[in-house]
Structure formats: C-alpha cells, structure tokens
BASE-653625 format. One record per residue (C-alpha): residue number from 1; residue in one letter; y, z, x. Coordinates in steps of 0.2 Angstrom, whole numbers. Example, Ala and Ser with C-alpha at 12.3 -4.5 7.8 and 13.67 -1.06 7.14 Angstrom:
REM BASE-653625
> 1 | A | -22 | 39 | 62 $
> 2 | S | -5 | 36 | 68 $
***
This chain:
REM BASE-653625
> 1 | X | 68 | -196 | 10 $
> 2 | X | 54 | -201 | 21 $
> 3 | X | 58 | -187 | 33 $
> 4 | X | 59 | -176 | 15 $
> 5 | X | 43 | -178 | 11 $
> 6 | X | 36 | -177 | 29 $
> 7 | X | 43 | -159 | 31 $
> 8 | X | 37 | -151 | 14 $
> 9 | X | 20 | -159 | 16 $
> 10 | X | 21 | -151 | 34 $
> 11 | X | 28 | -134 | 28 $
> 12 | X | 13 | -133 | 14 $
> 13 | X | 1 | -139 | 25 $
> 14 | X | 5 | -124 | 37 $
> 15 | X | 8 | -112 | 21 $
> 16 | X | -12 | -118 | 17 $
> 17 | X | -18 | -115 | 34 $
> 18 | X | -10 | -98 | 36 $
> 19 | X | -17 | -92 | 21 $
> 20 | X | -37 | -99 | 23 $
> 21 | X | -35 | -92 | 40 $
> 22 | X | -30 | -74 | 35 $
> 23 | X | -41 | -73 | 22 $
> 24 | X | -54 | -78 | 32 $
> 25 | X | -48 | -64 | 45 $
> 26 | X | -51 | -51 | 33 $
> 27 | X | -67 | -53 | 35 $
> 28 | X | -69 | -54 | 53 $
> 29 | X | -59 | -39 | 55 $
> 30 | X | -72 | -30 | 42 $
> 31 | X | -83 | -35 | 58 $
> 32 | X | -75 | -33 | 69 $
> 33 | X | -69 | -14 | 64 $
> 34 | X | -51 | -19 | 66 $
> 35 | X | -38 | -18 | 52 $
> 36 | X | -34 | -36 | 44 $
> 37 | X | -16 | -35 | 47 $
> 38 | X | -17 | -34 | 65 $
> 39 | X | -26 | -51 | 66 $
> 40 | X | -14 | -59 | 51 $
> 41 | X | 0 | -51 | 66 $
> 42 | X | -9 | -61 | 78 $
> 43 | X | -8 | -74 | 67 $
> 44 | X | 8 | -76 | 66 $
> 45 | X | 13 | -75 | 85 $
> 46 | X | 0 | -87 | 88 $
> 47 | X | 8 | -100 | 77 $
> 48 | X | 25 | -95 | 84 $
> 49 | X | 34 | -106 | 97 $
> 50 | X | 26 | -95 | 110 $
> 51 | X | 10 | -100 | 103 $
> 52 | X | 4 | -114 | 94 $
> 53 | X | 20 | -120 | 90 $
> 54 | X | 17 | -123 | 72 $
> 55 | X | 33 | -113 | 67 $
> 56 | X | 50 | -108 | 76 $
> 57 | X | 57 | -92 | 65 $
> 58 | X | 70 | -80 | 71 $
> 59 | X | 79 | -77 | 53 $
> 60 | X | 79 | -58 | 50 $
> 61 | X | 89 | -60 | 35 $
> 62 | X | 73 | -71 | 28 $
> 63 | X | 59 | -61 | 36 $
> 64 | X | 69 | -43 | 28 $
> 65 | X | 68 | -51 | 10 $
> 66 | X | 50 | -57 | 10 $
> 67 | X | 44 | -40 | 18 $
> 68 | X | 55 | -32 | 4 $
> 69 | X | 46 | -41 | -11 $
> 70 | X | 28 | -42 | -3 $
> 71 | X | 31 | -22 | -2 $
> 72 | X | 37 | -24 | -21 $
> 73 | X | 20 | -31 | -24 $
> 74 | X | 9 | -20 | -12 $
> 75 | X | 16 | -6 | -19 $
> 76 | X | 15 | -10 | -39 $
> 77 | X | -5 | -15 | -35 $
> 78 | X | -5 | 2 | -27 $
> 79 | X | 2 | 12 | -42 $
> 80 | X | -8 | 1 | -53 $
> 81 | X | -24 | 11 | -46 $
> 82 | X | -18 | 27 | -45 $
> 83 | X | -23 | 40 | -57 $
> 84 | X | -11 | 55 | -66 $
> 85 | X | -23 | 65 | -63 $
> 86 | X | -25 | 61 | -44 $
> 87 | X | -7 | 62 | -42 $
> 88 | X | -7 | 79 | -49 $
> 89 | X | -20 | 86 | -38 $
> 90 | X | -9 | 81 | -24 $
> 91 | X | 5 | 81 | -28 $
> 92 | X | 12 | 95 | -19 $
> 93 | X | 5 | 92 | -1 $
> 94 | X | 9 | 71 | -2 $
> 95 | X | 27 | 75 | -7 $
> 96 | X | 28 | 89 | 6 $
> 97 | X | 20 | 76 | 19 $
> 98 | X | 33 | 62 | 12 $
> 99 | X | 49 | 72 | 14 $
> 100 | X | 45 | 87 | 24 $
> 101 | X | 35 | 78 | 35 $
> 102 | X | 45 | 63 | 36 $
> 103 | X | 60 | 72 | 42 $
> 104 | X | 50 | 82 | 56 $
> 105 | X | 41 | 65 | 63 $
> 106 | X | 59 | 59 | 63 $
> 107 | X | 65 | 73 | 72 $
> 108 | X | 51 | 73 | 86 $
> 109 | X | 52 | 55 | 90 $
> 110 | X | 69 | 56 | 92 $
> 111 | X | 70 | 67 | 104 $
> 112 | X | 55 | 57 | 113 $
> 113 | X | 66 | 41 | 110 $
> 114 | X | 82 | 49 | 117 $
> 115 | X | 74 | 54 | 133 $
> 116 | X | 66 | 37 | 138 $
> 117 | X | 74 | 23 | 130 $
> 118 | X | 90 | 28 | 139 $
> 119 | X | 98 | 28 | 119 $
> 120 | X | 112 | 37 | 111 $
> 121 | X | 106 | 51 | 99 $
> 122 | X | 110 | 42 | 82 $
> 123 | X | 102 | 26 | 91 $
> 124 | X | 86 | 39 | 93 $
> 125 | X | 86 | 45 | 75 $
> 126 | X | 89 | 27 | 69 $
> 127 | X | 70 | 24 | 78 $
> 128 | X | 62 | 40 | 74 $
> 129 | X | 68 | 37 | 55 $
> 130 | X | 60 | 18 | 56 $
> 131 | X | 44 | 25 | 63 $
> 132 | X | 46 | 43 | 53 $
> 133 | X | 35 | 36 | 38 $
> 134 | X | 16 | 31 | 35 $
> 135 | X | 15 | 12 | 26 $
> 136 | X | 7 | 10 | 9 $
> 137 | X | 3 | -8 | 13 $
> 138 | X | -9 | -3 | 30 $
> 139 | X | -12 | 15 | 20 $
> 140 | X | -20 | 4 | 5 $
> 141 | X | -28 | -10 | 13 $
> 142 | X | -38 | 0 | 27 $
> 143 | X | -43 | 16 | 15 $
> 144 | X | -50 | 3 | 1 $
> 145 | X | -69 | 4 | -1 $
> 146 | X | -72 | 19 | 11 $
> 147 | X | -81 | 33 | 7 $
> 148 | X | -65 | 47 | 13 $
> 149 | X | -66 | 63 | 2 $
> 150 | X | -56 | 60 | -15 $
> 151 | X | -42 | 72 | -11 $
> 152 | X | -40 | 69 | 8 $
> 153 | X | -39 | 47 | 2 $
> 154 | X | -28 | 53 | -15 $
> 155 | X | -15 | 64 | -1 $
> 156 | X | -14 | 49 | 10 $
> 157 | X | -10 | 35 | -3 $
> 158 | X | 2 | 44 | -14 $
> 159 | X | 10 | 50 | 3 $
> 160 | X | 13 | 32 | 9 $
> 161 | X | 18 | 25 | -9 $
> 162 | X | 32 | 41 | -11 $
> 163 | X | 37 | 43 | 7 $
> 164 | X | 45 | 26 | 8 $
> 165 | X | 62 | 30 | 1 $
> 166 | X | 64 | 44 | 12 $
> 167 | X | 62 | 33 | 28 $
> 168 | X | 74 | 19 | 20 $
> 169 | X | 87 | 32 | 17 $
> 170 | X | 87 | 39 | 33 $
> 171 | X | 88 | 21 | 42 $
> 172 | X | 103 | 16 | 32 $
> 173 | X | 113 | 33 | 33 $
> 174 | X | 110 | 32 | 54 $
> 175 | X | 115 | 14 | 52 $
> 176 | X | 130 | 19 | 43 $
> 177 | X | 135 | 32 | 55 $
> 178 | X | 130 | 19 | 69 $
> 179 | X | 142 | 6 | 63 $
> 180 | X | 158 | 14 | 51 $
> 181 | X | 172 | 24 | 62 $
> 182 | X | 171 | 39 | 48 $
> 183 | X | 156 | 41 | 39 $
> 184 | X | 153 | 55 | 27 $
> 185 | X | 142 | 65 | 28 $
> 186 | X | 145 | 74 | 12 $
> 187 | X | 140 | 60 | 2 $
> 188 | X | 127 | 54 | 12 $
> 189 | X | 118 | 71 | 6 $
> 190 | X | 123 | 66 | -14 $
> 191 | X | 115 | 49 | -10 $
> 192 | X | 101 | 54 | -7 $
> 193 | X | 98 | 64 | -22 $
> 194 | X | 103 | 50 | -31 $
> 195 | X | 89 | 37 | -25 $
> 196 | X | 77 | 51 | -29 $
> 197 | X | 82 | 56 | -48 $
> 198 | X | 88 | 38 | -52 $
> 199 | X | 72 | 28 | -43 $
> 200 | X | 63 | 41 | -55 $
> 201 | X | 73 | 39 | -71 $
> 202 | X | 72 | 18 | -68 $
> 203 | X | 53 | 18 | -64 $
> 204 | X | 51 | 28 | -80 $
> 205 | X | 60 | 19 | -92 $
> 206 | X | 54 | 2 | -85 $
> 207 | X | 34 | 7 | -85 $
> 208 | X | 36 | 13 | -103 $
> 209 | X | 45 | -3 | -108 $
> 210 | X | 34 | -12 | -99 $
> 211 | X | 19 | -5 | -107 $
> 212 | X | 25 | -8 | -126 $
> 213 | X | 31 | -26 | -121 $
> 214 | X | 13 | -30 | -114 $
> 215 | X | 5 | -23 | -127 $
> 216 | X | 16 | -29 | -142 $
> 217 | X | 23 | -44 | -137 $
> 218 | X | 8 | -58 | -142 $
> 219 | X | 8 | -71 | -129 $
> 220 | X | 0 | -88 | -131 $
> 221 | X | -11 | -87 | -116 $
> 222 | X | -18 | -72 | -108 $
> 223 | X | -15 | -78 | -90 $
> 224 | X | 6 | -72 | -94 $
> 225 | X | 0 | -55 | -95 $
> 226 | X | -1 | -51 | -77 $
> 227 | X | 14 | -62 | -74 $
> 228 | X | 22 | -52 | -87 $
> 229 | X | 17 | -35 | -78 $
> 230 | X | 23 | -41 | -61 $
> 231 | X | 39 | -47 | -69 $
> 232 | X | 43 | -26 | -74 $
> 233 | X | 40 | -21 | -57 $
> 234 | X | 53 | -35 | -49 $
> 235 | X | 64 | -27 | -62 $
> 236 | X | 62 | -13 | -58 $
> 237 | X | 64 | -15 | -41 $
> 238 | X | 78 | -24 | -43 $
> 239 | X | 87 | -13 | -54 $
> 240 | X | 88 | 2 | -47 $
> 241 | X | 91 | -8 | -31 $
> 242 | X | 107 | -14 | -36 $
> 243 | X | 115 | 6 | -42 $
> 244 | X | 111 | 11 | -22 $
> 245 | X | 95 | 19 | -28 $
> 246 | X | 75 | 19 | -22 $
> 247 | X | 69 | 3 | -27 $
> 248 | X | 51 | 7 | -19 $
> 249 | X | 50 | 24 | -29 $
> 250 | X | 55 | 14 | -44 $
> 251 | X | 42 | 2 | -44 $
> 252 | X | 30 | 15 | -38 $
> 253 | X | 32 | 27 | -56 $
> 254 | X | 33 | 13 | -65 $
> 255 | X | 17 | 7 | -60 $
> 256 | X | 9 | 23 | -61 $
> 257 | X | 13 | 24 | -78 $
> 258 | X | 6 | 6 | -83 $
> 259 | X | -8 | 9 | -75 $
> 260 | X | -13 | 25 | -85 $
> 261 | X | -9 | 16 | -102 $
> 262 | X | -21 | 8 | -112 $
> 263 | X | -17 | -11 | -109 $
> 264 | X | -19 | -28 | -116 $
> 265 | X | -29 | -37 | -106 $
> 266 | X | -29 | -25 | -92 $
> 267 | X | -43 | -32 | -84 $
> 268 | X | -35 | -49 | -79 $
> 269 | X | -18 | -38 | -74 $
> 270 | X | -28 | -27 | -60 $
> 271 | X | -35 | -42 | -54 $
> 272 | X | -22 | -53 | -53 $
> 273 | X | -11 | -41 | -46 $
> 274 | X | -26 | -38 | -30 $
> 275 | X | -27 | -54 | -27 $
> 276 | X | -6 | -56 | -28 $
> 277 | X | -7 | -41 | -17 $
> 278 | X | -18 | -49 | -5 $
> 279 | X | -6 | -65 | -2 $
> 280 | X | 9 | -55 | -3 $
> 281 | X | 2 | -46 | 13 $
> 282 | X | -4 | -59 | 22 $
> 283 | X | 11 | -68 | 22 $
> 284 | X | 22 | -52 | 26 $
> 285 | X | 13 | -47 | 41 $
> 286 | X | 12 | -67 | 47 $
> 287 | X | 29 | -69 | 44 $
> 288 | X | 34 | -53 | 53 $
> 289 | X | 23 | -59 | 67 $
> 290 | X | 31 | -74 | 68 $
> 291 | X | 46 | -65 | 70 $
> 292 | X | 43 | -57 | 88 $
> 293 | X | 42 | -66 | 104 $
> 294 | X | 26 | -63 | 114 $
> 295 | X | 37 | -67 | 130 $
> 296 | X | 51 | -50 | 124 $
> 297 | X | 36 | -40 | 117 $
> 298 | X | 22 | -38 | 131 $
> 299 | X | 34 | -35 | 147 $
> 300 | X | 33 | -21 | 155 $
> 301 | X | 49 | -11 | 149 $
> 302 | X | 42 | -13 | 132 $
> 303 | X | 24 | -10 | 134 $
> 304 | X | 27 | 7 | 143 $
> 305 | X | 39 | 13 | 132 $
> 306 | X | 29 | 10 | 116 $
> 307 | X | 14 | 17 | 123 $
> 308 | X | 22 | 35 | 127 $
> 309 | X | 32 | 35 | 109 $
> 310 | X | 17 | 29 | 102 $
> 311 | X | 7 | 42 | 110 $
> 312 | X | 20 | 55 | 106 $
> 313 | X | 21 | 48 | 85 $
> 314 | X | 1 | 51 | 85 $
> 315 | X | -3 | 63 | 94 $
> 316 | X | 13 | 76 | 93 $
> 317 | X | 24 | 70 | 79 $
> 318 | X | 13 | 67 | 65 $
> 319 | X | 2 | 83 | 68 $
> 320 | X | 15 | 94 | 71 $
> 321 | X | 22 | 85 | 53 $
> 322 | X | 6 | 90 | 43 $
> 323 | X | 3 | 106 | 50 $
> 324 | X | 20 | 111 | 44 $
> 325 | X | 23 | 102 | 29 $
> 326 | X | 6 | 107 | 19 $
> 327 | X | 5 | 126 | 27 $
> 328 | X | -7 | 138 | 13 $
> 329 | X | -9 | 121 | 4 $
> 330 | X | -28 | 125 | 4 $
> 331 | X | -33 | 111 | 17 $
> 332 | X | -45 | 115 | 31 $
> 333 | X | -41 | 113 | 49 $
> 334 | X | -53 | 95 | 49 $
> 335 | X | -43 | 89 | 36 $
> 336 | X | -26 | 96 | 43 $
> 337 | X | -35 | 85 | 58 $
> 338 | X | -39 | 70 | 48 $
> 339 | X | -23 | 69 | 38 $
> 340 | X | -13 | 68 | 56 $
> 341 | X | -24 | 55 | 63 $
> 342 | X | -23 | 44 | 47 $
> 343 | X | -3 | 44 | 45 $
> 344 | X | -6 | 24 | 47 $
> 345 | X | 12 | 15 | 52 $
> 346 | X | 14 | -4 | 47 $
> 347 | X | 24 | -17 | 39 $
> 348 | X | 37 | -6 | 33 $
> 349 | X | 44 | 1 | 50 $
> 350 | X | 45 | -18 | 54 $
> 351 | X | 53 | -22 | 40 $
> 352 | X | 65 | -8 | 41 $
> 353 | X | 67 | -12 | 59 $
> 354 | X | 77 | -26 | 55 $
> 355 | X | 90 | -18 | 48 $
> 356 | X | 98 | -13 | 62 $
> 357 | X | 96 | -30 | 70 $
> 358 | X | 104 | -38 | 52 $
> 359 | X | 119 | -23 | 52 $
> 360 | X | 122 | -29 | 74 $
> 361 | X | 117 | -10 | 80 $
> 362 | X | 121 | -10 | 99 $
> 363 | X | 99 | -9 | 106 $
> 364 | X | 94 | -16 | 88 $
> 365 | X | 83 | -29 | 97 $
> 366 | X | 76 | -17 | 109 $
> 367 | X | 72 | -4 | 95 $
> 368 | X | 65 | -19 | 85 $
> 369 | X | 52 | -25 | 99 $
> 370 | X | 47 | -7 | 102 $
> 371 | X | 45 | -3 | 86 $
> 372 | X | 35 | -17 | 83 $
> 373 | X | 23 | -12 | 98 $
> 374 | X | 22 | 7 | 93 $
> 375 | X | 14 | -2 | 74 $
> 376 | X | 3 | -11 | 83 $
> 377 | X | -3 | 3 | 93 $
> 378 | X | -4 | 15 | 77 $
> 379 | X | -13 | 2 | 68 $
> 380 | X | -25 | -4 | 81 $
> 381 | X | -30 | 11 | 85 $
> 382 | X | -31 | 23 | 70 $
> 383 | X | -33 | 12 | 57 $
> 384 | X | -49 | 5 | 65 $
> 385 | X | -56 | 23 | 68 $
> 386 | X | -51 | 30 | 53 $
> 387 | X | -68 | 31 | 43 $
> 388 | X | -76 | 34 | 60 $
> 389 | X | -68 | 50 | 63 $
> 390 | X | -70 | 57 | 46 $
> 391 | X | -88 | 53 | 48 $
> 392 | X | -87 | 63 | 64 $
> 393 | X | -78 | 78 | 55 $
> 394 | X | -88 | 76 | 41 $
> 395 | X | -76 | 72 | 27 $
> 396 | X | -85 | 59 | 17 $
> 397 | X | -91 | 59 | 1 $
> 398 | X | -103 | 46 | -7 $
> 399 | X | -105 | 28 | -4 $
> 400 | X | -91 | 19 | -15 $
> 401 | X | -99 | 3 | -20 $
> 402 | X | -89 | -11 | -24 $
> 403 | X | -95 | -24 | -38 $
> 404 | X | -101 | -40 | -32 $
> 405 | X | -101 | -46 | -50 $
> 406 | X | -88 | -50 | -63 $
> 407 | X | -88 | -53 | -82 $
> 408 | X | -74 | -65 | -89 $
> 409 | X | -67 | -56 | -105 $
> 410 | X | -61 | -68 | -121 $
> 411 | X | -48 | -62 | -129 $
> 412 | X | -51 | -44 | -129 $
> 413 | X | -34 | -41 | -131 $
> 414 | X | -32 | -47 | -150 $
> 415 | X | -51 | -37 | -152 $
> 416 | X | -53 | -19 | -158 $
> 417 | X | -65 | -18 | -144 $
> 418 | X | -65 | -19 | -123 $
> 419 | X | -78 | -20 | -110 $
> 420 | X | -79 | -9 | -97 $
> 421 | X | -85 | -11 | -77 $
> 422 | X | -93 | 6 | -71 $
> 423 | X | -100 | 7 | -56 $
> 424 | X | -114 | 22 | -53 $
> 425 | X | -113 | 31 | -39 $
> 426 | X | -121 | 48 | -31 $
> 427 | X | -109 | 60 | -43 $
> 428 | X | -113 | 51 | -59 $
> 429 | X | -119 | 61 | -73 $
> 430 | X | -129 | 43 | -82 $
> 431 | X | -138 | 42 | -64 $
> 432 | X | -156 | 43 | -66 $
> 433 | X | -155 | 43 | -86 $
> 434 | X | -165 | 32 | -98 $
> 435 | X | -150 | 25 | -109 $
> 436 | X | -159 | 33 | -125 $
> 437 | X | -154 | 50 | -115 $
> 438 | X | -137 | 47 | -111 $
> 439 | X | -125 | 55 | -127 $
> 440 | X | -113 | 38 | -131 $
> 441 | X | -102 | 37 | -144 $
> 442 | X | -110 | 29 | -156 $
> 443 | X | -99 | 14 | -156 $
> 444 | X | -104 | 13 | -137 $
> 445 | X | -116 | 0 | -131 $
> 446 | X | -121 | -5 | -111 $
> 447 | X | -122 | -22 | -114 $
> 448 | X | -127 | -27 | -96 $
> 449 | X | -132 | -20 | -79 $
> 450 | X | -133 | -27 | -63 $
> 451 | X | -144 | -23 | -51 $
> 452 | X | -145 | -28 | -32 $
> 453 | X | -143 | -49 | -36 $
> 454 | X | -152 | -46 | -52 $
> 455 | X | -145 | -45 | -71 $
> 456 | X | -155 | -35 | -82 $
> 457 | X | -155 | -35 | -100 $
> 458 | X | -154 | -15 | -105 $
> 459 | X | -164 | -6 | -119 $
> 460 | X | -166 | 11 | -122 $
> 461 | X | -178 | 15 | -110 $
> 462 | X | -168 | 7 | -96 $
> 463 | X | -167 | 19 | -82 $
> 464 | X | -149 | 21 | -74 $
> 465 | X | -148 | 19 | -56 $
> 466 | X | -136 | 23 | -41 $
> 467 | X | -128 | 6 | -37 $
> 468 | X | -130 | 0 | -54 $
> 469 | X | -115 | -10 | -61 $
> 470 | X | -115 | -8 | -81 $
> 471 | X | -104 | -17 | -93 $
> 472 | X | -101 | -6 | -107 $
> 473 | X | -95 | -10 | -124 $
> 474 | X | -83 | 1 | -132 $
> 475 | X | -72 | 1 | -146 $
> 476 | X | -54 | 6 | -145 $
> 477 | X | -55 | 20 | -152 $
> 478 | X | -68 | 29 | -144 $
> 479 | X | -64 | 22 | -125 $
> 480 | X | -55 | 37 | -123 $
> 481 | X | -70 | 48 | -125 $
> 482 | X | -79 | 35 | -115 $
> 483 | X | -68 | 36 | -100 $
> 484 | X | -68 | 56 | -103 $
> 485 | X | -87 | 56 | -102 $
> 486 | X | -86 | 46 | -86 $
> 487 | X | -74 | 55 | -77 $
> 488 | X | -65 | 38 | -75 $
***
C-alpha cells in the first residue's frame, strides 16, 4: 500500500512539474522566437531515461491514444475559432492544399525517401504520407496573435484542420498494403470517400445536436457547460471513429458549427476549451518526447537523412504542392511563397508515425526516428521564422492585440442579455469615434473600456482608441446587428 501511495504521489508530482515547466516554456519560447512545442519536446527527452531519468516510456499504444485525444482537443479549440465566413473565403485553396497538395507532398518525399533510406516503395509512400500533411496543433499555436494577412492565416489553419484525414488515410491504406497478402485496392478508393462524406455528415449532426443541448438543456452550474461542449467533440470523434470514418474532420465541422451559433455561456466554453487546449498539447508533445531515444535519434544515419528529406519536404515538396494545388486561385507569388514556407509539420506526423511501429512494418522504428527528426527540423526552423518572413515579403496586416483583461460573466446565460469583448484595432470603423457618434442599437451600451493598465468609466464623449478593449452590452436580440456592425 505504502509503495501505492509512494508511486501515485511520484507520478503527480512529475504530472505537476511537467506542466508548470511547459507553461513556463511558452513564454521562454515567446523570447526566445522558438515555437513552444519544440521546448515541451525537449522537455520530454530531458525527463526521459536518457535524461533526467524522471520517466522510462516506450508504450506506443499509450503515446498513439493520448496524441489521438489531445488532437481531439486541439482541433475542437481550433474549430471553435474559426469563422463561416473565413472558411468560405478559403475554402477552395485550403481544400485544394489539404487534398491536392497532400497527395503531391506525399508523392515527392517518397521518391526522396526511396532513394536514400534504402526502403521499399510502399515503405517510401508509408513516410511521405506521414509527413504529407501540415499539423493543426503547431499550425494554431505558432500563427496565434500574429499579425499574417487574414486570408493567407485563414488558408493555413483551415488547411491544417481539414487536411488531417487525408494524411491518416493514406498511412493506413500503405499500412494495409504493407502488412495483408491481398489488399484491395478497389475499396481502399470507396473508403476514402466514405471518411470524407461520413466525417462530414457525423460532424454535422453532432454540432447541431450539440448546440440545442447547450443551449436547452439548463444545468445547475455554468462551469458543465464547457465540459458539456467538449463532451460532443469526443462523441464525435468517437463516433465516426468507430464506422472507419474521419474522426478528425468529424470534430473539426462539428466545432465549426458550435462555434458560429449563438451559445449559452460561450464565454466560459472558448476559454475553457484554450486553456484545455493548452494542456492537452503540452502533455502530447511531452509524452511524444518521451517517447524517442536521444541515444537512436541524434546518430549520424539519422541526422543526415532527416536533414535531406527535411530539406527536400520544405524546400521541394511543399512548394511544388502549393504552386500546383491553388493555380488561378488569385494568390500572388509572395503569398504562393509564404504559404510553402509555412506548411508547418508537428504532432500529427508523430502521432501517425507510430502506426506503423503499433501495426510491426519491417523499418517502422527507423521511419519513426526520422520522422520525428524531419518535425523538429520543420518546426524549428519555420515555425520560428514564420512572422519574420512575412514581414520580409510584407504580408502583414495590423497589429492583433490580445486582451490583457477579462470580465467574469454571472449568469448571462439564463439573461436576455450578453456582454461582449472587442478589441480595437487599425481596421475598426469605432476607432477614433466619441461614443455619442458611433450608430449602436439602441439597446447597445459600452459598459467599460480598458486602456493600457487603466479602466475608464465611458460616457458619451469618450473617444475610442486603437488598442482599446471595450466591454459592450447587448441584448440578445440585437447582438446580431452588433456583431454585423463590427464585422466580428
């Protein structure tokens, strides 16, 4: 009992420390300009029995299913965030990059792979299709609070949130034919139609569902909401997991469409679900960390052959993939440029990297360490560039600034009335407006604005300006017109 209690206290202690030190990271890596999951990674080997020796973890089994539901997670925050009307701005040249392009990245590296890891040719597709897609989860957390062009960040994050499916069914299907005497080929074509049209049907059922529930369904506290939110995109996951569909582009739609609706208590969901997010990846990328060898990763057979593939992913692959895929899509060459530098890999070519090693592919631990390598490399060297060079090719639009502040809502959700956060920036039509001159609704009120560290109380001759944060009452009814007005 003794030894019991010893081992959980040990593992929580160890739980603890891992998460103070990677939220502590994300700041150093602000910094430091270095993407935070590179340094929760790090953490991860360093705590490793090659490093620290806090942790011995070789269980891909274990490390596949807690990447698969931190991706869940990651990816329902994602589609929580995403507007319609984005997504139909670009819809075209993100589902051309995350299908078109996918198969063309997958095609390039293979090739690449074939020729110098000394592979057969499924064993080469098998690691261009684990590479072949960009990772919502590095995608998200790198392009949050930059200043990249609306349309240029909205292409890359709906790219990463619907290219996912593609990569997993190309793994599996090269698995398949990898590991069962006669495969067909036939209806490995009809499967992949069927993830698509079902992971859309499920994710659509399951976000209208869940929006009705959340806002019908009166719960005794509103800290169940968000659990109740999360709940749907497990379910859905799950789900359409379970009929051999896409799971990913299940929870994707379906949070999409939550995300759009006129919640209850919407507030707490969206902030729950970034900070659930947050932990979620910080505990993937640690425990995938944990999951190499230092000693199998840095030798030299490794190290050169994932510096080539990764030169050839970046530098061959993925522009050749964009240039192709969003031909007369009414991009310019610097954002044809940008896009290809940006195609960010991370925890999902890890996670699917294990696949093979679960399914005992002859090479599966070779393609898994050099994998791993060619993410690190990706991520390391674009994703800590990224706003640079759009700087450099002048693709930035105005400063996003993030709130500093918050305002605790009580019990909007049984009121006839919400309050919204709006941050004023460069584009905003209040800017430089005495609020007397601003045409509200008239059941509209700005309640609050904070400015800088101070709060200001506002009256009508209160003058809006950029940076402001303004709290804005609003009835139900007109919050529609409100959000119109604002372009929000």
């Amino acid at each position: 009992m003794d030894h019991l209690i010893l081992s959980s206290e040990h593992f929580i202690f160890v739980v603890a420390l891992l998460l103070i030190i990677g939220v502590l990271a994300t700041k150093i890596s602000t910094k430091l300009g270095v993407p935070a999951l590179i340094l929760f990674i790090i953490v991860g080997m360093l705590s490793g029995s090659e490093g620290l020796g806090f942790i011995y973890f070789d269980n891909a089994k274990v490390a596949q299913l807690i990447g698969v539901i931190a991706l869940v997670i990651i990816l329902f925050e994602g589609g929580l965030q995403t507007k319609f009307s984005t997504v139909k701005s670009v819809a075209k040249p993100a589902l051309s990059l995350a299908t078109i392009g996918v198969l063309l990245t997958t095609s390039i590296v293979a090739v690449a792979a074939k020729l110098i890891m000394d592979i057969s040719w499924f064993e080469a597709f098998l690691f261009g299709s684990i590479v072949g897609s960009t990772d919502a989860a590095a995608v998200f957390s790198v392009l949050k609070g930059q200043n990249i062009k609306e349309r240029l960040g909205a292409t890359l994050e709906v790219e990463s949130g619907s290219n996912d499916p593609m990569a997993v069914f190309l793994t599996v299907s090269f698995i398949e034919i990898l590991t069962i005497d006669d495969p067909s080929y036939i209806m490995m074509i009809g499967s992949f139609f069927w993830q698509m049209g079902m992971g859309l049907l499920i994710g659509w059922i399951l976000g209208k569902l869940a929006v009705n529930a959340i806002n019908r369904v009166n719960l005794d506290s509103s800290g169940l909401y968000p659990v109740f939110a999360v709940s749907f995109a497990l379910l859905a996951y799950s789900i359409t997991d379970f009929i051999g569909a896409s799971g990913l582009l299940a929870v994707y739609l379906s949070a999409m469409i939550i995300g759009n609706t006129d919640l209850t208590y919407r507030y707490s969901i969206l902030k729950f679900n970034e900070g659930f997010a947050w932990i979620m990846q910080i505990l993937m990328f640690v425990i995938l960390g944990l999951l190499v060898f230092p000693s199998q990763l840095f030798t030299l057979d490794v190290i050169w052959k994932g510096l080539i593939l990764a030169g050839t992913l970046i530098l061959v692959a993925r522009p050749i993939a964009v240039l192709l895929s969003i031909t007369k899509m009414g991009f310019k060459w610097r954002e044809k440029l940008f896009l290809s530098w940006a195609g960010l890999r991370g925890a999902v070519p890890i996670v699917l990297a294990t696949f093979p090693m679960i399914a005992e592919v002859e090479n599966s631990q070779m393609i898994f360490n050099v994998v791993f390598f060619v993410v690190m490399t990706s991520t390391l060297l674009q994703g800590s560039t990224i706003s640079t060079f759009a700087e450099k090719l002048k693709l930035t639009g105005p400063t996003k600034v993030e709130p500093s502040h918050t305002l605790e809502l009580v019990s909007i959700g049984k009121a006839n009335a919400e309050i919204i956060e709006y941050v004023v920036n460069e584009e905003s039509f209040v800017k430089g407006s005495r609020i007397k001159e601003i045409d509200f609704p008239d059941d509209v009120l700005i309640n609050a604005i904070i400015r800088e560290e101070d709060l200001i109380t506002p009256s009508g001759d209160s003058q809006i300006e950029v940076g402001d944060i303004l709290y804005i009452l609003t009835s139900k009814r007109s919050k529609k017109a409100l959000n119109k007005l604002l372009k929000v």
